[in-house]
C-alpha positions as CSV (number, residue, x, y, z in Angstrom):
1,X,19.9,-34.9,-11.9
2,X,22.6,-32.4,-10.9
3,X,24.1,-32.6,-14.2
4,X,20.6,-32.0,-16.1
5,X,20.4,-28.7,-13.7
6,X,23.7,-27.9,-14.5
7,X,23.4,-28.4,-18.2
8,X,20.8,-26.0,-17.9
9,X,22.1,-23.1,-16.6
10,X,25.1,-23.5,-18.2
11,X,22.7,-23.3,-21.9
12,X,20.7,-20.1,-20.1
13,X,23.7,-18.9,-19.7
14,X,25.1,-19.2,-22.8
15,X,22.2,-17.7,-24.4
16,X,22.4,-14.6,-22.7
17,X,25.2,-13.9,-23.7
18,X,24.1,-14.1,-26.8
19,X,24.8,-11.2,-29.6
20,X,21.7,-8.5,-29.4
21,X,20.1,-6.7,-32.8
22,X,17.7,-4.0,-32.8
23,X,13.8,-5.5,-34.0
24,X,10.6,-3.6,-34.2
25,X,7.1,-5.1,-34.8
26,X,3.1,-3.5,-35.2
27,X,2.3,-4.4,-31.9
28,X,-1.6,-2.7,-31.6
29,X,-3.6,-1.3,-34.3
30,X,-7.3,0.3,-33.7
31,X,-9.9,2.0,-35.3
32,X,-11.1,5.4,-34.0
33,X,-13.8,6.3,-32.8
34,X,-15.7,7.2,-35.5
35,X,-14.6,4.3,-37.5
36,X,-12.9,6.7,-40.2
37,X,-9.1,6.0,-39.9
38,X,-6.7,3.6,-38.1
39,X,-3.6,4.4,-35.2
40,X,-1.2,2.0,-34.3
41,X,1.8,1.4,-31.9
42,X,5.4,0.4,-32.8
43,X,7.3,-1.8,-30.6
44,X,10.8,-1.2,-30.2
45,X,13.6,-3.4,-28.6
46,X,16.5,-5.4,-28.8
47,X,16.6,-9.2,-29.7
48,X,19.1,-11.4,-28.7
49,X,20.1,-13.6,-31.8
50,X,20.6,-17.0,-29.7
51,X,17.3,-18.8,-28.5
52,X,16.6,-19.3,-24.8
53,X,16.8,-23.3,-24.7
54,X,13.8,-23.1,-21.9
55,X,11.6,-21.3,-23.4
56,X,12.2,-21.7,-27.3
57,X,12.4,-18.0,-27.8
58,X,14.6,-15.2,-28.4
59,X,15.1,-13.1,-25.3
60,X,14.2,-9.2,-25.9
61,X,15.2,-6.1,-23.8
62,X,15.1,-2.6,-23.9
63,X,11.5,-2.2,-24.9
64,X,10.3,0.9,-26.4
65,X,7.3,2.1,-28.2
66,X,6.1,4.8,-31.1
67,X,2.2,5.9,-31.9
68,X,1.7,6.1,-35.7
69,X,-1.9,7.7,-36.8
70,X,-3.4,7.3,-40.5
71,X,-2.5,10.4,-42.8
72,X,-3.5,10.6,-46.2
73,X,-2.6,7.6,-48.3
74,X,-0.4,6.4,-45.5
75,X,0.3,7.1,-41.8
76,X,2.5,9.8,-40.0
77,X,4.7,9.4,-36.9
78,X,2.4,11.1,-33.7
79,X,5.0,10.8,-31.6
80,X,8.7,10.4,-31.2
81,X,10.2,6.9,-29.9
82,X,9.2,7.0,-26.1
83,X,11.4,5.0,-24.1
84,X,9.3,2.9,-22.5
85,X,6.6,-0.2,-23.3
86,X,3.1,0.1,-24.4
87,X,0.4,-2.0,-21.9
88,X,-2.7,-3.7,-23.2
89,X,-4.8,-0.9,-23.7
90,X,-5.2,1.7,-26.8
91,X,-7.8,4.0,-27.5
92,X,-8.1,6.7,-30.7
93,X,-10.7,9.2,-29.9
94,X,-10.3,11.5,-33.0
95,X,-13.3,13.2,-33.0
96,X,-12.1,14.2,-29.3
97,X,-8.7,14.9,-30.4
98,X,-6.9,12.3,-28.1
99,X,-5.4,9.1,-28.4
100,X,-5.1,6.9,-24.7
101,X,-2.5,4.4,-24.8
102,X,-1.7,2.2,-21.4
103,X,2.2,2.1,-20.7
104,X,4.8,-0.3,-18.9
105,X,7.0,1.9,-17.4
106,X,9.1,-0.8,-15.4
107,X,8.7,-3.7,-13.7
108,X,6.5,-2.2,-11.1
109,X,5.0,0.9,-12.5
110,X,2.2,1.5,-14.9
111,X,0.6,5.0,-16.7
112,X,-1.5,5.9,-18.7
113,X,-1.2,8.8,-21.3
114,X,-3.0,11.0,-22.6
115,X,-1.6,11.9,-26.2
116,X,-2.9,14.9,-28.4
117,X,-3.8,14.7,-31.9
118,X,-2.7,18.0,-32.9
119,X,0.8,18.0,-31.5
120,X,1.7,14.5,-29.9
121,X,2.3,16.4,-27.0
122,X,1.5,14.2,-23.9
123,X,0.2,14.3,-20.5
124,X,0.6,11.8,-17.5
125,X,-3.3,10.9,-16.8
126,X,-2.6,8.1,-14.2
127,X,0.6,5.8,-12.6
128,X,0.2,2.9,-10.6
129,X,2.2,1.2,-8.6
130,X,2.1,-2.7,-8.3
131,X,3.6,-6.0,-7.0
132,X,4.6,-8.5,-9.3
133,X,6.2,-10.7,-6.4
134,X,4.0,-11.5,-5.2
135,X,1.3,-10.9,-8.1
136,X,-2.0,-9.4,-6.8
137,X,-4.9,-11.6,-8.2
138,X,-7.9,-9.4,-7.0
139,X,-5.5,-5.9,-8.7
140,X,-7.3,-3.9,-11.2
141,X,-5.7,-0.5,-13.0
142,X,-7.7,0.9,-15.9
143,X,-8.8,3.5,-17.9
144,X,-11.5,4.0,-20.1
145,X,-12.7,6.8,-21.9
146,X,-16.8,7.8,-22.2
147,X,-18.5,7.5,-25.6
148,X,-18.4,10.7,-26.8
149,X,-14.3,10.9,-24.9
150,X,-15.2,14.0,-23.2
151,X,-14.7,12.0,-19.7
152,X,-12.3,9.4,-18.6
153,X,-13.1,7.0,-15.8
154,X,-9.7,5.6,-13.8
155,X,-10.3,2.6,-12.1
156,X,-8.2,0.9,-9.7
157,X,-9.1,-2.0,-7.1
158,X,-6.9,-1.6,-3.9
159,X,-6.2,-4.4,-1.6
160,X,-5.6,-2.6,1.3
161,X,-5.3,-6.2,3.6
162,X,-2.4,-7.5,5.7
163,X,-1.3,-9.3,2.5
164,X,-1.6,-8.3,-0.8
165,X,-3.4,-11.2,-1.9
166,X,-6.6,-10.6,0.8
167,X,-9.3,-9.9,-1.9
168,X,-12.2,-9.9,0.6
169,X,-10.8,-6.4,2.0
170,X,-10.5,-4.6,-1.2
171,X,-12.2,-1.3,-2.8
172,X,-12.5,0.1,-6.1
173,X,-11.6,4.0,-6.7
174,X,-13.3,5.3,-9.6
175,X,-11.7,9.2,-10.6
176,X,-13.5,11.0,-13.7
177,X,-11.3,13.2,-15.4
178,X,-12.6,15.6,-17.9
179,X,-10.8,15.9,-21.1
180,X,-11.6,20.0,-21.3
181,X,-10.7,21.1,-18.5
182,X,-7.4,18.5,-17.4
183,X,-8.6,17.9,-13.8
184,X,-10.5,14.9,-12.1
185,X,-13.6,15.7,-11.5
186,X,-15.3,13.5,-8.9
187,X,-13.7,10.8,-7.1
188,X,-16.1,7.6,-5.3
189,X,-14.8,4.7,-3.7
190,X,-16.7,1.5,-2.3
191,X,-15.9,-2.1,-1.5
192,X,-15.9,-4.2,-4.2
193,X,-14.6,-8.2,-2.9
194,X,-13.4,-9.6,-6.7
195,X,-12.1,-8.7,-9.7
196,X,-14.3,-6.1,-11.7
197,X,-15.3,-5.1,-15.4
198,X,-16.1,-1.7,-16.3
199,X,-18.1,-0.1,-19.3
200,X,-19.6,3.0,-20.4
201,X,-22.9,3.2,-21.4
202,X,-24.6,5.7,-24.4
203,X,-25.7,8.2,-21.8
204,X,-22.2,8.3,-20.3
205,X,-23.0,6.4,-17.4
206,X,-20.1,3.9,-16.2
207,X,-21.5,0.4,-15.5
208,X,-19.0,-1.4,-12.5
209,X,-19.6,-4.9,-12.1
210,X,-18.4,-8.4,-11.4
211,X,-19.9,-11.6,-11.2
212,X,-20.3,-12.1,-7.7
213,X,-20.6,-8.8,-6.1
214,X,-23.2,-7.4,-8.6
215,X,-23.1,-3.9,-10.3
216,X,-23.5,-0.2,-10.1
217,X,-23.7,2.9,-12.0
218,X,-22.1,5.6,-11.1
219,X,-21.1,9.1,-13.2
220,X,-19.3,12.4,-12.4
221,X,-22.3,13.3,-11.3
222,X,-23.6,10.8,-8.9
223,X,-23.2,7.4,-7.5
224,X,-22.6,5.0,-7.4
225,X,-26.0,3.3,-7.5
226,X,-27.1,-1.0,-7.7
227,X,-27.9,-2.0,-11.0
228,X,-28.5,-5.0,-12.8
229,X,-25.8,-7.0,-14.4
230,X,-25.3,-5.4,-18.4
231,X,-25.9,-8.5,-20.7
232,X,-23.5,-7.2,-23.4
233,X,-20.7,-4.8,-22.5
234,X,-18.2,-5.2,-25.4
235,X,-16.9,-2.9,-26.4
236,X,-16.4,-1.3,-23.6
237,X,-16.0,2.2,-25.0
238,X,-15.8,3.5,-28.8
């Protein structure tokens, strides 16, 4: 058994060590919001030509990402290579004049920015903080822009417990940021015990809601308020 383990590390080894070459890939594409034209996101990063014998893949570093929009017969660079990885999450809101792209800054930090149309220019909407060791089941970050994109609702479930995985003591924070004017508009916060879904409704009302604990509307305006469970919310958001 020793050797086995031994064997192991030594082939881990071996393939880290490995000669790297830059790759890229189309890693997200989307439509936006008016269903007229398409954006996507480059991924950037280096590839290590050997294969990790564990895992069966190549081992990649150095992640980085670039936002391409649609532009006539073909599509134009929005921004310049930004040194960091795109998240999950991508949103075009061209008839708002915005795209919203979630981003992996490091290990433990996540943001989301808020990109403009016109310039590429970028602003810093959000950053969270977060555990990976251990990983927070009950953690949410999110953010999700109304219908019409005028507002933005941030969402993020805190676990404020003793340990981080104590679900039972959590809250959500919902922040609506308008667009317009750059500022956060209204802040609520209420306990919420499990992990939660989010989506905007027509009449720019957000919809927060899980399973278990139920849901509630709440706005910039007001809230948040009990409401029955929504029986579709996909998509979420335009």
């Amino acid at each position: 058994m020793k050797k086995l383990t031994w064997i192991s590390i030594l082939l881990v080894a071996a393939s880290l060590s490995g000669c790297w070459h830059d790759a890229a890939q189309v890693d997200q594409v989307t439509w936006s919001d008016d269903d007229s034209t398409t954006a996507f996101v480059k991924l950037l990063y280096e590839e290590s030509s050997t294969t990790n014998p564990l895992s069966g893949t190549s081992n990649k570093r150095n992640f980085r990402h670039q936002v391409f929009v649609e532009s006539g017969s073909g599509y134009r660079a929005l921004t310049p290579v930004r040194d960091h990885q795109n998240g999950a999450s991508f949103y075009y809101m061209r008839q708002a004049g915005y795209i919203l792209l979630d981003g992996i800054v490091s290990n433990t930090v996540r943001r989301w920015d808020l990109i403009d149309l016109a310039t590429g220019n970028y602003e810093v909407l959000a950053t969270h903080q977060e555990s990976r060791e251990p990983a927070i089941p009950c953690a949410f970050f999110e953010a999700l822009p109304s219908w019409d994109g005028q507002t933005i609702a941030i969402l993020e479930r805190t676990t404020p417990g003793a340990t981080p995985t104590d679900c039972a003591s959590g809250s959500v924070v919902v922040q609506f940021y308008d667009v317009a004017r750059h500022t956060i508009i209204a802040t609520h916060e209420w306990p919420l015990t499990h992990m939660l879904e989010a989506t905007w409704t027509p009449d720019n009302e957000l919809v927060v809601f899980n399973q278990i604990d139920g849901a509630w509307t709440v706005s910039a305006t007001g809230g948040p308020e009990r409401t029955t469970l929504p029986t579709c919310f996909q998509p979420r958001t335009s």
